[in-house]
N, C-alpha and C positions, 0 to 999 in steps of 0.2 A: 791606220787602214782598218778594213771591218775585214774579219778574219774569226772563222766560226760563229759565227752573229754578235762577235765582239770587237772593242776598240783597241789594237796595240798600236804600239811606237817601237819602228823595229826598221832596220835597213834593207832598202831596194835597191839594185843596180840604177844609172842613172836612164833615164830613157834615149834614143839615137830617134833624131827627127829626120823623116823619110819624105819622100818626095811632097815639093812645095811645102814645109814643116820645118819650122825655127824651135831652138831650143832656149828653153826662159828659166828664168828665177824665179820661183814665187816672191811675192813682197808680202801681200796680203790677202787671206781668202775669208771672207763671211761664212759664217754657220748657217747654214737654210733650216727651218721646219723639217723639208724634205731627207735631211741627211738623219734627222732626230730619226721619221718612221723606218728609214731605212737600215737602220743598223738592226732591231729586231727583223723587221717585214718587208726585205727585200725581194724575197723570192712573191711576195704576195702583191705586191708591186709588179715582177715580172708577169705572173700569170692573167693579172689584170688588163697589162699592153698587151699580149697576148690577147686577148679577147677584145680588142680595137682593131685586128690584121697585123699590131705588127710582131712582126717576128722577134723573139729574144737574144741579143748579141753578148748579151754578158750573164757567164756562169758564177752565182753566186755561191758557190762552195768554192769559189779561187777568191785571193785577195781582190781586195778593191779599196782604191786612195781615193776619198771621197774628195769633195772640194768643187764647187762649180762658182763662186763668188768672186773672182780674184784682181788681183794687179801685177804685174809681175814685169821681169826687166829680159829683154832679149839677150842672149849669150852667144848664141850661134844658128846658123841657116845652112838647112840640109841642102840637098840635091833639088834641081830647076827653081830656085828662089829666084824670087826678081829684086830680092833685098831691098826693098822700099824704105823699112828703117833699118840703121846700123845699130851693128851692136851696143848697149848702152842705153838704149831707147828704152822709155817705161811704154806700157801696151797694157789694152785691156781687150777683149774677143769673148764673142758670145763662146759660151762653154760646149763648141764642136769640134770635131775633126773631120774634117772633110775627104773622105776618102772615094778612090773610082768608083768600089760596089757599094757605096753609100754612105753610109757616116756613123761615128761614134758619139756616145755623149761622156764627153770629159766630167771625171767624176764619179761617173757610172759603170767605166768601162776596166775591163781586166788587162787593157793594153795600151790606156791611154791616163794614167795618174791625175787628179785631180790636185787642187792648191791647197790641203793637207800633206805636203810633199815640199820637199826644196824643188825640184825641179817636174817641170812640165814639157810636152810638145805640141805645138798651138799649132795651128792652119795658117798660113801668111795670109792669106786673102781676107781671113775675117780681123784680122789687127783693126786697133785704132790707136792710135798715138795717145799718153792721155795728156790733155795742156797745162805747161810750165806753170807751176806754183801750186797746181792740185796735190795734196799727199795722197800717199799707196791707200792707206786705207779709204780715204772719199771715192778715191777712183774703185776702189773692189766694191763698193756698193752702186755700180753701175746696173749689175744685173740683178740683184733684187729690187732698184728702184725703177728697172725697164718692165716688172711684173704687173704694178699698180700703172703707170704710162699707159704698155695695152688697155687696163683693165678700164679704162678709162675711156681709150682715143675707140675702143668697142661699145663702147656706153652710148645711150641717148644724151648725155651731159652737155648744158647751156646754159644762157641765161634765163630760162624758165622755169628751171629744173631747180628742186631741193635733195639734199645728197648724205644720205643715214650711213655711216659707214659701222658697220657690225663686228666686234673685233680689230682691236688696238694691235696686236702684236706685229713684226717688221713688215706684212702683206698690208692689213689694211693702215701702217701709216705710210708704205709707199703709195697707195690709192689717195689718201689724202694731201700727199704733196705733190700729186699728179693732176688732182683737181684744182687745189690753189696756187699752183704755177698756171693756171690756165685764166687765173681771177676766177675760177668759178665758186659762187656761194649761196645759200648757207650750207656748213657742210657741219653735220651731225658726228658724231664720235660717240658710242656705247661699246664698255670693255666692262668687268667686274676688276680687274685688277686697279689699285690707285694708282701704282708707278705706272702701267701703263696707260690710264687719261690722262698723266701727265705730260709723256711723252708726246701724246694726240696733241694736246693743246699746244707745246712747243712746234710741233708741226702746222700749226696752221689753223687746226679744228675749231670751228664758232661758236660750237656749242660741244659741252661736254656732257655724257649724261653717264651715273651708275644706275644700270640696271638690276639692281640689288633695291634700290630706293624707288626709281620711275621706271616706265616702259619708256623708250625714247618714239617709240611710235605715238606719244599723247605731245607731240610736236608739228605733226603735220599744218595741221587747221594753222597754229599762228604765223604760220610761215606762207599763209596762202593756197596750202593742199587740198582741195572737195575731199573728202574722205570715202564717201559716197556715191553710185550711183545719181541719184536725187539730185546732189550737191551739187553734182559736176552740169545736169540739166540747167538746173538753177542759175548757175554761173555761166553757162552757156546762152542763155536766153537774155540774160543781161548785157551780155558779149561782153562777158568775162571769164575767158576758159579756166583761169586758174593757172598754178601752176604743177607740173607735172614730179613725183614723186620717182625716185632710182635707189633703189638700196645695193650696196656692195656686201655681199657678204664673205667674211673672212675670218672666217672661225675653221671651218672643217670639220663639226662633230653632230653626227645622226640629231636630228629633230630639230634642227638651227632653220632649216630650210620652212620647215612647215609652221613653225612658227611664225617665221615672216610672213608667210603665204598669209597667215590666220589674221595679222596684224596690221598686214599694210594697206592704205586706201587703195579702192578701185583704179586698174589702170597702172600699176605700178611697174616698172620697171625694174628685176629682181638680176642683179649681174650677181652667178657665182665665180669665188675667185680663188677661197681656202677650198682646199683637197680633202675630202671625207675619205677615208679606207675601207670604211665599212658600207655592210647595205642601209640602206636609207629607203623614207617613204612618206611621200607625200599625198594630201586632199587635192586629185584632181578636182572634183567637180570646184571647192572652192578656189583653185586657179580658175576656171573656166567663168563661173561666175562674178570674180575679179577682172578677168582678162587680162590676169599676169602675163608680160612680156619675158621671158626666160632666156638670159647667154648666158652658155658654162663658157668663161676662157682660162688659155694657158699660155704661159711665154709670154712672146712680145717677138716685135719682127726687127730685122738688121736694121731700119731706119729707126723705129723706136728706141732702139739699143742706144745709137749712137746721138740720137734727142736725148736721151736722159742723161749720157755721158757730159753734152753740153750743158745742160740745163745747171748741173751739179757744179760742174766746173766754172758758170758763171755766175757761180750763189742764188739764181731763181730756187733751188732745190739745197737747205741745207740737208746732208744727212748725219751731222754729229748727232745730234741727238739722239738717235736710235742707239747708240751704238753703246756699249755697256761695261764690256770687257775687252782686253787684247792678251790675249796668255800665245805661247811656245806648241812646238810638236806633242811636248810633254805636258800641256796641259788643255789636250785636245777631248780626251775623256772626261775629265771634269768640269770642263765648261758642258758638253753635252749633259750631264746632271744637273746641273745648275741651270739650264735654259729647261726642264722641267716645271719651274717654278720661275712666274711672271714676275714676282717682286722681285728676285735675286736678279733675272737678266733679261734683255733683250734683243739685242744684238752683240754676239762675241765675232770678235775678228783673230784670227789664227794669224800671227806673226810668224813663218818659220825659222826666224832667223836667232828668234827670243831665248833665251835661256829662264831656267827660273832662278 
């Protein structure tokens, strides 16, 4: 749990699931990005939603059992359940609790334990069954790979479209097996890290590129992109539109953005998808004169949720290959050290059940 802006392994009472609220097992929960900034920069995170309307439900000077990735087995069904699954049931649920004046986010919450934890209390209503023969961990990568799904099904993305994914680490390779579960191609891959192009490439990705060596932006043109203003006339006059350029971006870090902006042909469709913390800044006039297309998204909605649950379950989507480590409660802090550093990890899944 994060406890003074730090990581302990320390016992909690178990939590009592309250109206329409089953109580589960964890099996398996993924390490987000999200959980890394938040063990420092939680409170900067809250002041952040704060400045969107919404109000802050969780005090970060109390404990907080991180965890929003999970799979986990039902144990018991509080009060007004409609007990849809019995006990014994494996389940996966977007990471909320649904309450009268609102909601929690599991994870986040100083009353709701995340899948860093043996046990959890889910919402009945958002269950999903996961299907016989999937293991815990495929299934706890349901909600990171319904990140890249959104990130996608909000996209211009087609058969016209060529598709730059920016940043390999678990965001943009669930974007990219959210585009080629679709067939859609060619899809671009630029990371600095090698382990993670490689990972790209086991996912799907047509073209790899180190940005260390080329720009992956000096791709467009053979793939049929007008890079230009000019270009795109030209092609148009011929009644040849071309095809249409979307970059995903999924990095997260100040000057990612404007970079793109600087690099990509006219017209381009720019989805952000990693989470910047900091202030950032961009050339409007060269948006403007591009006539960048701009979506920030986040999440992913109850039907994508459970499209990705499927997709996974029926091998269109594998997610082994992300996946990098499996360590215990007690080795919750040093996989967080270790996912610092691209070569060491990619995705760690917390076992609670592990010992070392």
């Amino acid at each position: 749990m994060r406890r003074n802006k730090q990581l302990v392994c320390d016992e909690i009472a178990d939590p009592v699931p309250g109206q329409g609220e089953v109580l589960v097992k964890t099996l398996a929960c993924g390490i987000c990005g999200s959980d890394l900034h938040a063990v420092h920069s939680f409170e900067n995170m809250l002041e952040l939603g704060a400045r969107t309307g919404e109000k802050p439900k969780t005090d970060p000077a109390r404990d907080i059992v991180f965890g929003h990735e999970f799979s986990a087995e039902i144990l018991d069904h509080g009060p007004g359940t409609q007990k849809t699954f019995k006990a014994g049931t494996h389940v996966v649920s977007m990471p909320i609790a649904m309450k009268p004046e609102g909601y929690e986010a599991i994870g986040y919450s100083n009353s709701y334990p995340g899948g860093y934890s043996e046990r959890m209390v889910l919402s009945e209503a958002l269950l999903l069954e996961v299907p016989n023969g999937l293991s815990d961990v495929q299934a706890a990568m349901t909600e990171p790979f319904a990140v890249g799904e959104h990130a996608v099904a909000m996209s211009a993305a087609g058969p016209d479209t060529v598709h730059l994914v920016i940043g390999c680490g678990p965001v943009g390779l669930a974007v990219i097996a959210a585009l080629k579960s679709r067939g859609l191609g060619p899809v671009i891959a630029s990371d600095f890290s090698p382990a993670r192009r490689a990972v790209a490439e086991k996912m799907g990705a047509d073209v790899i590129v180190d940005p260390a060596k080329e720009s992956p932006h000096t791709r467009w043109s053979e793939f049929g992109v007008p890079r230009t203003s000019t270009e795109r006339m030209a092609a148009m006059v011929t009644g040849k539109t071309g095809k249409k350029a979307i970059v995903f971006e999924c990095v997260g870090v100040p000057g990612v953005i404007n970079h793109i902006v600087e690099s990509v042909p006219v017209g381009t469709q720019v989805i952000v998808v990693g989470v910047c913390m900091e202030t950032d800044k961009i050339e409007p006039f060269l948006c403007i004169s591009k006539q960048i297309d701009f979506r920030f998204v986040l999440g992913y909605s109850g039907e994508e949720f459970a499209v990705t649950l499927g997709k996974i379950a029926d091998g269109t989507i594998d997610v082994l290959p992300a996946i990098t480590d499996e360590v215990g409660l007690d080795g919750v802090a040093a996989a967080f050290k270790a996912l610092g550093d691209p070569e060491q990890q990619c995705k760690v899944v917390v076992r609670p059940e592990m010992t070392a």
